[in-house]
C-alpha positions as CSV (number, residue, x, y, z in Angstrom):
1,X,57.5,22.4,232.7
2,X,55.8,20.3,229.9
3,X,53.7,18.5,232.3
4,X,52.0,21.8,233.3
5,X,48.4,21.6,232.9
6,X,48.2,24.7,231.5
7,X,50.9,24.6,229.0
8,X,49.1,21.0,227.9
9,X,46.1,22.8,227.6
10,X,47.3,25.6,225.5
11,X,48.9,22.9,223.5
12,X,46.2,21.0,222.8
13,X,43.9,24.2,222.0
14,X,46.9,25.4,219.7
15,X,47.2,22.0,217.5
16,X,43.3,21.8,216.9
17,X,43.5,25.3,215.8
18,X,47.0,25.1,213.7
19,X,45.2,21.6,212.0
20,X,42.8,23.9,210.4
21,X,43.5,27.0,210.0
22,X,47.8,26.4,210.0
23,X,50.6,28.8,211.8
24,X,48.6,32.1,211.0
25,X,45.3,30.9,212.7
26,X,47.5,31.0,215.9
27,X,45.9,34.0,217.8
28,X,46.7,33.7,221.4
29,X,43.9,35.6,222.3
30,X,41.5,33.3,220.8
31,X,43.7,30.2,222.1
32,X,43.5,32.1,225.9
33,X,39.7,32.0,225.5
34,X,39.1,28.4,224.1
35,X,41.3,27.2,227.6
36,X,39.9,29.8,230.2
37,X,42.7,32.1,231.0
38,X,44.1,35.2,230.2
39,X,45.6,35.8,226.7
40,X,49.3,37.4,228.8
41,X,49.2,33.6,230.9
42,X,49.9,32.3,227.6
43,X,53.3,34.5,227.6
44,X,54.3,32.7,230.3
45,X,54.5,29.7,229.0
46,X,55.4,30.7,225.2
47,X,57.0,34.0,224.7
48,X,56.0,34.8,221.7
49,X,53.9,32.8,218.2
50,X,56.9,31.8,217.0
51,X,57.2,29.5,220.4
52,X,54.3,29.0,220.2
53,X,54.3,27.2,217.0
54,X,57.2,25.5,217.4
55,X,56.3,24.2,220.4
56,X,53.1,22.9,218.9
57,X,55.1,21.1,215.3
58,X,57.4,19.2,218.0
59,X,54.9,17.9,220.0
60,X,53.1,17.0,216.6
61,X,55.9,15.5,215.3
62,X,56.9,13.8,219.2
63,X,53.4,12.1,219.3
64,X,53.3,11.3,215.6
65,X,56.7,9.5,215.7
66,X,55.3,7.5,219.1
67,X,52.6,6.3,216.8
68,X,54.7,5.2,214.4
69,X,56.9,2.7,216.7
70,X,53.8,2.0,218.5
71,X,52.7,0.5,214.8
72,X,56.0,-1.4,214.2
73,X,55.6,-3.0,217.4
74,X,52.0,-4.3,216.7
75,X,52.7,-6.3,213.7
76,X,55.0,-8.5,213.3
77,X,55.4,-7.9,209.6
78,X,56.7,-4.6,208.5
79,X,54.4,-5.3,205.3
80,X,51.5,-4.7,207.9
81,X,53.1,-1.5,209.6
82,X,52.9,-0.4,205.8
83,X,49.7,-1.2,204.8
84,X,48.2,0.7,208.2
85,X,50.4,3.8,207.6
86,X,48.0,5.8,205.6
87,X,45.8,5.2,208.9
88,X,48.3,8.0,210.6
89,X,46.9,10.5,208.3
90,X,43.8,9.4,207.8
91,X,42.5,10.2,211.5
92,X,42.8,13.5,211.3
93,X,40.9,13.8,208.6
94,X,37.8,11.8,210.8
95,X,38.3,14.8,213.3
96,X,36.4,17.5,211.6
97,X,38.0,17.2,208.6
98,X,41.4,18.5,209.8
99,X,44.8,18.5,207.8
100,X,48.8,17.1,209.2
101,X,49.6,20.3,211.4
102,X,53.1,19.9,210.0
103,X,51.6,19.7,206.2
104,X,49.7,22.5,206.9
105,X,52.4,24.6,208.0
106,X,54.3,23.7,205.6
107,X,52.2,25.2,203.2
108,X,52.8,28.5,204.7
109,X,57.2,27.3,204.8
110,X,58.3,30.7,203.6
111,X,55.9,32.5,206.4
112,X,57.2,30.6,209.3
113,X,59.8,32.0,211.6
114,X,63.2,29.4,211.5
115,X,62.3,27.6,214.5
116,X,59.0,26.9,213.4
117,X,60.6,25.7,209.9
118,X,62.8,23.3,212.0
119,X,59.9,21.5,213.8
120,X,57.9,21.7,210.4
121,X,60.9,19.7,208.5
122,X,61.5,17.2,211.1
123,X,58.2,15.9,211.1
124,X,59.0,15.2,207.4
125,X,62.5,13.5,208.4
126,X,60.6,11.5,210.6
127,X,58.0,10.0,208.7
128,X,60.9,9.5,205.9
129,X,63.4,8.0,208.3
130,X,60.5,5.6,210.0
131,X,59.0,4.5,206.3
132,X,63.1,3.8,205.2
133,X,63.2,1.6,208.2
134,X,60.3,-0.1,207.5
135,X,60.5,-0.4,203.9
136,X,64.3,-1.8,204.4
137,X,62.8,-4.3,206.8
138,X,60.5,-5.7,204.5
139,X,62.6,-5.7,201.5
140,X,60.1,-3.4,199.8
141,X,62.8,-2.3,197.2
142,X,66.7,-2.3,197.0
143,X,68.5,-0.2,199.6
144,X,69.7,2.3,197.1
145,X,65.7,3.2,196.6
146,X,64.5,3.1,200.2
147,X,64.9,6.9,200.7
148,X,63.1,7.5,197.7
149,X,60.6,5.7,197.6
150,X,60.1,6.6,201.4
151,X,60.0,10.3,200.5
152,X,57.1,9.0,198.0
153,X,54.8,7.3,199.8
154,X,55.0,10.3,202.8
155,X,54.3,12.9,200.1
156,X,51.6,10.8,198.3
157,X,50.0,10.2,201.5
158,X,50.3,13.6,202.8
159,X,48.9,14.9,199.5
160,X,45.8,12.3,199.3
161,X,45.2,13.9,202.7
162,X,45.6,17.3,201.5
163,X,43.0,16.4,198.6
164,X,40.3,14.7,200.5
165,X,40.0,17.8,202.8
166,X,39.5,20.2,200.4
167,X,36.4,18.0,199.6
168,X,35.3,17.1,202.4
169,X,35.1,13.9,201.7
170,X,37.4,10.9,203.2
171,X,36.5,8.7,200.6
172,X,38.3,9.9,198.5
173,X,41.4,9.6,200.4
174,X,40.5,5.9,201.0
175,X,40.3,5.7,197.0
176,X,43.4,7.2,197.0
177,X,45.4,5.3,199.1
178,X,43.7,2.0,197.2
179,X,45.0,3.5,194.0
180,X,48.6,4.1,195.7
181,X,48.1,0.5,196.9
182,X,46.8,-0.7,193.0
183,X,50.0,1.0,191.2
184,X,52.3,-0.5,193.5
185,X,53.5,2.6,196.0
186,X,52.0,1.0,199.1
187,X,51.8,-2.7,199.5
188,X,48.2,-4.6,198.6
């Protein structure tokens, strides 16, 4: 079923709208517009918002974790896979000034139904888990700090995103993530 072109469709219409405007921005009529079909097709394929939503954090967090390991396996150095991490976030701020689905929604954590929260937090666990990796691999910091400082860098990241957007202006993430790099939380 997830190769339906449809369902791919109402995916892809659903993330762009969750990136700015978060879980209550989902409207499926407005998603059944933007794709061309009915708003009740979209029941078909998602019974309900809270579906809906899921569906959309765990594709989010599917193809953000693909990018990850696609990032580990371009360099060589782990150091590298660091220093281009920030790049993750960065690219959705260079599409319309867009925010992390998952951060977004996470924003709105007490509003979300449970399975919705559960797609929301594992996005987090997977940044955290793929950054521990990597950190351990480079031999960033001890092993008893990896987690930490893993849970750090995602949240400092996440939040330079979080500023920059609600400026409009992505060079101020890019000073940002200099200053993260400057004060030692991401390598130089």
């Amino acid at each position: 079923m997830s190769s339906n072109p449809s369902r791919e469709k109402i995916l892809a219409a659903a993330k762009k709208v969750a990136q700015a405007h978060g879980y209550s921005g989902l409207n499926f009529r407005d998603l059944a517009e933007d794709v061309g079909i009915k708003a009740a097709s979209i029941y078909y394929y998602f019974p309900n918002k809270a579906d809906l939503g899921a569906a959309v954090a765990r594709r989010y967090w599917e193809d953000s974790a693909a990018v990850l390991e696609a990032l580990l396996a371009k360099f060589s150095d782990p150091i590298h896979s660091l220093r281009h991490y920030p790049d993750t976030f960065r690219e959705a701020l260079e599409n319309n000034n867009r925010l992390c689905l998952c951060s977004f929604m996470a924003a709105e954590y007490e509003d979300l139904p449970e399975p919705v929260k559960k797609e929301v937090q594992t996005f987090a666990d997977v940044n955290v888990a793929w950054l521990s990796k990597v950190l351990s691999a480079a031999n960033v910091v001890s092993s008893a700090e990896t987690e930490r400082r893993a849970q750090a860098i995602f949240a400092a990241v996440a939040g330079a995103q979080l500023i920059a957007r609600s400026r409009s202006d992505i060079s101020l993430y890019d000073a940002l993530i200099e200053s993260y790099r400057v004060a030692g939380l991401l390598p130089a």
